[in-house]
Each structure stands twice: as structure tokens, then as C-alpha cells.
N, CA, C and O of each residue as an XYZ file, in Angstrom:
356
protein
N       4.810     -2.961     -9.197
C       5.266     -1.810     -8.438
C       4.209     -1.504     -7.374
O       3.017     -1.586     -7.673
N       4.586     -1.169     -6.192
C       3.509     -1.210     -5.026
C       3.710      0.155     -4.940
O       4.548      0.797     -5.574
N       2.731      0.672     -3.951
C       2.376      2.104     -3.383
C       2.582      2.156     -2.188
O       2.280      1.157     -1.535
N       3.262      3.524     -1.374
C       3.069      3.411      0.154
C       2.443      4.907      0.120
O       2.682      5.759     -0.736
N       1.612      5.032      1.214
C       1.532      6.512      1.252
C       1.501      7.279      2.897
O       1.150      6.828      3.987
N       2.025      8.591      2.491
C       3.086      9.139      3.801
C       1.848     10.591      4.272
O       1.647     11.453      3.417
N       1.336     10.661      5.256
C       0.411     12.112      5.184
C       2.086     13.218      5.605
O       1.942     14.411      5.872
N       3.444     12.599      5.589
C       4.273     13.763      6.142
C       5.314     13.326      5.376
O       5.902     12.260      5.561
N       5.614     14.308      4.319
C       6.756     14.584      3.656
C       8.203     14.162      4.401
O       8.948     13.713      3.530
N       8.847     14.154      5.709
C       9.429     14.271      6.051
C       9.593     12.252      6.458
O      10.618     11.575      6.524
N       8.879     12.050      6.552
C       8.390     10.792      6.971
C       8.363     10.000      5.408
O       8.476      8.798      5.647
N       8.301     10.133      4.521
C       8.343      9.692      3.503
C       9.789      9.714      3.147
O      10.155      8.720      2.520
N      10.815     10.727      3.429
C      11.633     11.127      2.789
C      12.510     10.034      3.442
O      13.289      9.390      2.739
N      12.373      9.749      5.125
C      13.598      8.856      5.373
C      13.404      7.616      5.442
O      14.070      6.850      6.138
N      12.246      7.234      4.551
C      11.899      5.393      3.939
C      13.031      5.993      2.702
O      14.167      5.519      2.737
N      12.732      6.926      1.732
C      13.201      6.855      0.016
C      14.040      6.804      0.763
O      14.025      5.610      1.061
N      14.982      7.350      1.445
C      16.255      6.932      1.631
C      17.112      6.033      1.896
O      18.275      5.828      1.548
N      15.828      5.138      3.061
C      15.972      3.506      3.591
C      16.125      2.508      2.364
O      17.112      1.802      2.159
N      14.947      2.572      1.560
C      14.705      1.806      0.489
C      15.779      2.106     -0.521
O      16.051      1.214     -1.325
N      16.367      3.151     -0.575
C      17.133      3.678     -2.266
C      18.936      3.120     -1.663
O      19.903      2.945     -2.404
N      18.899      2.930      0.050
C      20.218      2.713      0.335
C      19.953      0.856      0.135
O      20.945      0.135      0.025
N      19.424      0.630      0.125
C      19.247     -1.468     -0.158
C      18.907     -1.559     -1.591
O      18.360     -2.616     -1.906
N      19.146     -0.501     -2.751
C      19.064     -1.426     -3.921
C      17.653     -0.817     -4.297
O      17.812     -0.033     -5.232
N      16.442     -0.889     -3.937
C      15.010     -0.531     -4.351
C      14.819      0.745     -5.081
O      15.493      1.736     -4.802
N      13.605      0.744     -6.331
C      14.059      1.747     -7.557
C      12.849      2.235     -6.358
O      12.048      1.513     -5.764
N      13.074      3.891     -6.243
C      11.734      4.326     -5.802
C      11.397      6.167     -6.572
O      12.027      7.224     -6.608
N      10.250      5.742     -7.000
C       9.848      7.343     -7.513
C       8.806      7.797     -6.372
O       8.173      6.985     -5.697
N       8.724      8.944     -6.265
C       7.411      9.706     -4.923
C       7.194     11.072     -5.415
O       8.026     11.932     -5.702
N       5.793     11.105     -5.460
C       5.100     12.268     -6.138
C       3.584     12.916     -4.612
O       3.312     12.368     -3.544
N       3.190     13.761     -5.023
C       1.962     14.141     -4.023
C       0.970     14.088     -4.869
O       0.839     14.572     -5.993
N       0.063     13.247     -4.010
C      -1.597     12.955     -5.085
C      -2.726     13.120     -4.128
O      -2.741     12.589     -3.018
N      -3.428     13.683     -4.481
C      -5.050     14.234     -3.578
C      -6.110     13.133     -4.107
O      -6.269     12.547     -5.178
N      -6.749     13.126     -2.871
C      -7.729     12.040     -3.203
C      -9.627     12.277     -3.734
O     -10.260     13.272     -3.378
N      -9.956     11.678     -4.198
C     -11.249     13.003     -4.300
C     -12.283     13.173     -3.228
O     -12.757     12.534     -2.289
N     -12.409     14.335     -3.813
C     -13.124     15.564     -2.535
C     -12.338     16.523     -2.006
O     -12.621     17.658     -1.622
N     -11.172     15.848     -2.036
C      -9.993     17.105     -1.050
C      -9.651     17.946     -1.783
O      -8.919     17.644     -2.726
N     -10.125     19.439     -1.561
C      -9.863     20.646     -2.222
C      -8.379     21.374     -1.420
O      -7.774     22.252     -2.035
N      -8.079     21.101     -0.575
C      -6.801     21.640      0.366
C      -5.374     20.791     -0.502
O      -4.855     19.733     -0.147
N      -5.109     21.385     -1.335
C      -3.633     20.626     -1.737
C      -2.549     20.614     -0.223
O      -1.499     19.972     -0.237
N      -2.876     21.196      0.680
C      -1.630     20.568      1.898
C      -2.307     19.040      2.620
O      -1.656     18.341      3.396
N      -3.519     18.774      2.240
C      -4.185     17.437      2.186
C      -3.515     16.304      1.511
O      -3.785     15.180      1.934
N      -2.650     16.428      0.488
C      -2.761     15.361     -0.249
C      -1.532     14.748      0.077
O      -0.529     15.327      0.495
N      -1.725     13.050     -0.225
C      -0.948     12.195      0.540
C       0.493     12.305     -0.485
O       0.538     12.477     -1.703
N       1.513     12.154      0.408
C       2.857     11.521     -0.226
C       2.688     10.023     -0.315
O       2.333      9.296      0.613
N       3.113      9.492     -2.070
C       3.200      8.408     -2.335
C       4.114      7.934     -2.917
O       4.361      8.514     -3.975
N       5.001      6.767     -2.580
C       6.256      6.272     -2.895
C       5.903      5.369     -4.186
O       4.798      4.865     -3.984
N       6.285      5.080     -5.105
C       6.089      3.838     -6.067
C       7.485      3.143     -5.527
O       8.490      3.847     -5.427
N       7.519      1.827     -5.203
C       8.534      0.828     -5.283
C       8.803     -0.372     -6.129
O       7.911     -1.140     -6.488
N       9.862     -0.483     -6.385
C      10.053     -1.314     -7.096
C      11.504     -2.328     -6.665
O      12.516     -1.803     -6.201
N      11.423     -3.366     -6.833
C      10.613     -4.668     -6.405
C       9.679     -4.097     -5.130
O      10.025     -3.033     -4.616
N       8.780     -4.633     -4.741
C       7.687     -4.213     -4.089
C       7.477     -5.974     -3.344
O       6.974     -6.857     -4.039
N       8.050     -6.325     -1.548
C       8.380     -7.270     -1.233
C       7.719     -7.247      0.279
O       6.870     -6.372      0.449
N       7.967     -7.974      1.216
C       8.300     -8.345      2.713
C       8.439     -7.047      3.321
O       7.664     -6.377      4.003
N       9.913     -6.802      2.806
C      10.912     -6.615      3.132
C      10.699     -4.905      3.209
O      11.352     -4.325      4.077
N       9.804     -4.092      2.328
C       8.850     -3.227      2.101
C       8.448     -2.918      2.789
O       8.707     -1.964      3.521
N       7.172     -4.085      2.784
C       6.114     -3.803      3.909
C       6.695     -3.339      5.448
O       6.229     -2.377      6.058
N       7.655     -4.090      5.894
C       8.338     -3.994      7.567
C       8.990     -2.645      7.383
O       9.248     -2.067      8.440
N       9.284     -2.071      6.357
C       9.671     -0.824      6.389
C       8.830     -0.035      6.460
O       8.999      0.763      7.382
N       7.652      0.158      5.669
C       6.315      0.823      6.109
C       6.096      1.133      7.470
O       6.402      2.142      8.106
N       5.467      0.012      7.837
C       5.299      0.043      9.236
C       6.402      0.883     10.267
O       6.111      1.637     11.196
N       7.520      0.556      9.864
C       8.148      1.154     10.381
C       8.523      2.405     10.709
O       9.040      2.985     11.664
N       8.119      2.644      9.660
C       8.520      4.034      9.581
C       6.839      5.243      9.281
O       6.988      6.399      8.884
N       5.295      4.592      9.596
C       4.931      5.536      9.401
C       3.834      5.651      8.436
O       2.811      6.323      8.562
N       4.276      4.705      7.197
C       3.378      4.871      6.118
C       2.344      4.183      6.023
O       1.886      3.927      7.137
N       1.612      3.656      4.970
C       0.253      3.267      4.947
C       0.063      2.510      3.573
O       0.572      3.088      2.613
N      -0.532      1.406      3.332
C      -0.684      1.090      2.364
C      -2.173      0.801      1.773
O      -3.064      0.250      2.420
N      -2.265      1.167      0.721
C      -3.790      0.798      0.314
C      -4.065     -0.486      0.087
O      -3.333     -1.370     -0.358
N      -5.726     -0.533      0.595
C      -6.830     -1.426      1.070
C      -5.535     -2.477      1.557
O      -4.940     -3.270      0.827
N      -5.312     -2.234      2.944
C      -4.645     -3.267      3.623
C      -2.913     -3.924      2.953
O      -2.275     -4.788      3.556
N      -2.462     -3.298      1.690
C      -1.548     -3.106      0.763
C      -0.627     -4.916      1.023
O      -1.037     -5.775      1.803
N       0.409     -5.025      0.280
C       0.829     -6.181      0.540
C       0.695     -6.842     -0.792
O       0.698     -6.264     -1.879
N       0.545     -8.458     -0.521
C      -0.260     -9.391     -1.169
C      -1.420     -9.662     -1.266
O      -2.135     -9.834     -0.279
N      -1.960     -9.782     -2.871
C      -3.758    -10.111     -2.937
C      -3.904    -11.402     -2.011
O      -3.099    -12.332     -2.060
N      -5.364    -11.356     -0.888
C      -5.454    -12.756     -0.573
C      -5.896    -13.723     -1.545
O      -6.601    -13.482     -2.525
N      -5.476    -14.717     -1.234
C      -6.033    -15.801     -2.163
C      -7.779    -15.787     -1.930
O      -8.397    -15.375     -0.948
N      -8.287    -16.362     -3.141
C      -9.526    -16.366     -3.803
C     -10.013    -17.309     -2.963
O      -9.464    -18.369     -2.660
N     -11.630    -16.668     -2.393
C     -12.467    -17.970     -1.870
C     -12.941    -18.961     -2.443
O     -13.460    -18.671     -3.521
N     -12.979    -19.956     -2.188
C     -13.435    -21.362     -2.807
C     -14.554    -21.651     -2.372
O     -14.852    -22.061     -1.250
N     -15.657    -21.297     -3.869
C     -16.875    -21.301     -3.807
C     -17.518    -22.854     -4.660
O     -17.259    -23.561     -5.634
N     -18.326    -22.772     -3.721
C     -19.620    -24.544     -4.591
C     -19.062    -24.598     -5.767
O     -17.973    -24.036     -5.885
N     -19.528    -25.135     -6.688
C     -20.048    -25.627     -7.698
C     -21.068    -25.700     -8.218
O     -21.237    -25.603     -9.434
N     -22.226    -25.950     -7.096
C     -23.558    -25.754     -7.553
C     -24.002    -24.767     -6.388
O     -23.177    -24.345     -5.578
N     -25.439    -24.398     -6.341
C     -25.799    -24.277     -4.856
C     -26.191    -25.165     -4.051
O     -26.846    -26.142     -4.413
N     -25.760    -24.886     -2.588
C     -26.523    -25.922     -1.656
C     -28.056    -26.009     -1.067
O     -28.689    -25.032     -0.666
N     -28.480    -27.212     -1.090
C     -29.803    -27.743     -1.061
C     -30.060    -27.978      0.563
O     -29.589    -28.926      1.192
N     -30.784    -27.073      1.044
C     -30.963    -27.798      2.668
C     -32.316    -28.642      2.469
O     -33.190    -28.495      1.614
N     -32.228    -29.518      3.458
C     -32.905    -30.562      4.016
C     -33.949    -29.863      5.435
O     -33.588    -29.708      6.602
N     -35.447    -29.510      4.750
C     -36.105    -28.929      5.667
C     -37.483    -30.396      5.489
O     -38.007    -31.044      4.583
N     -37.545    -30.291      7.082
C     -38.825    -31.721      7.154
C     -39.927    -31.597      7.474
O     -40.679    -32.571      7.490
């Protein structure tokens, strides 16, 4: 299940609607992040489910935001085996 998050209620409301008219399960609650003492601070966040592509282009589209760059994990760097030995003369 992925996350989107909306700083405007109103803006959140006509993705759930985008997403809930194609089939997608979506719950959305308001969550503050820490430090923020102003509850009109705290972000609107969608949970989706299937969580796809197809998502993401709606995001964008419409506004929202996804955490640390949201989407798909990148694939893992491919590190040595050992460490490398330089050749100083």
C-alpha cells in the first residue's frame, strides 16, 4: 500500500475520487509530522491500494507528493567483493 500526501484537503479529495472511480481501494486520514505544533499544518495522506504507474501520473497530476521521492525502491548498488587495491609507484 503506498502513500501520497496532499498539504490541501480539497486537492486530495479530487485524486480519492479519481482513484476510487478506476477500481483503487483508498483510505485518507490527516497526520502531522514532528515538530509541527499547528494541527492546520498537517499533511493529507491517501493510503492506496494497488499502489502502481498508474498512481504515480495521478499524483503528479493532480498536486500531491510522495515520500523520499515515493514510487519504486531503486535497485541496490553493486558493491566489490573485496576492497580495491591501488597501484601507487
Amino acid at each position: 500500500m503506498g502513500e501520497i500526501f496532499f498539504d490541501e484537503r480539497e486537492d486530495a479529495e479530487v485524486l480519492v475520487v479519481a482513484l476510487t472511480a478506476r477500481g483503487y481501494g483508498v483510505s485518507w486520514t490527516r497526520e502531522g509530522f514532528a515538530g509541527e505544533d499547528d494541527a492546520d499544518d498537517r499533511a493529507w495522506v491517501l493510503r492506496v491500494e494497488p499502489f502502481d504507474d498508474d498512481v504515480v501520473a495521478l499524483v503528479d497530476a493532480h498536486g500531491g507528493w510522495l515520500p523520499r521521492g515515493g514510487g519504486s525502491a531503486a535497485a541496490p548498488l553493486e558493491l566489490p567483493d573485496a576492497p580495491r587495491r591501488s597501484k601507487r609507484g
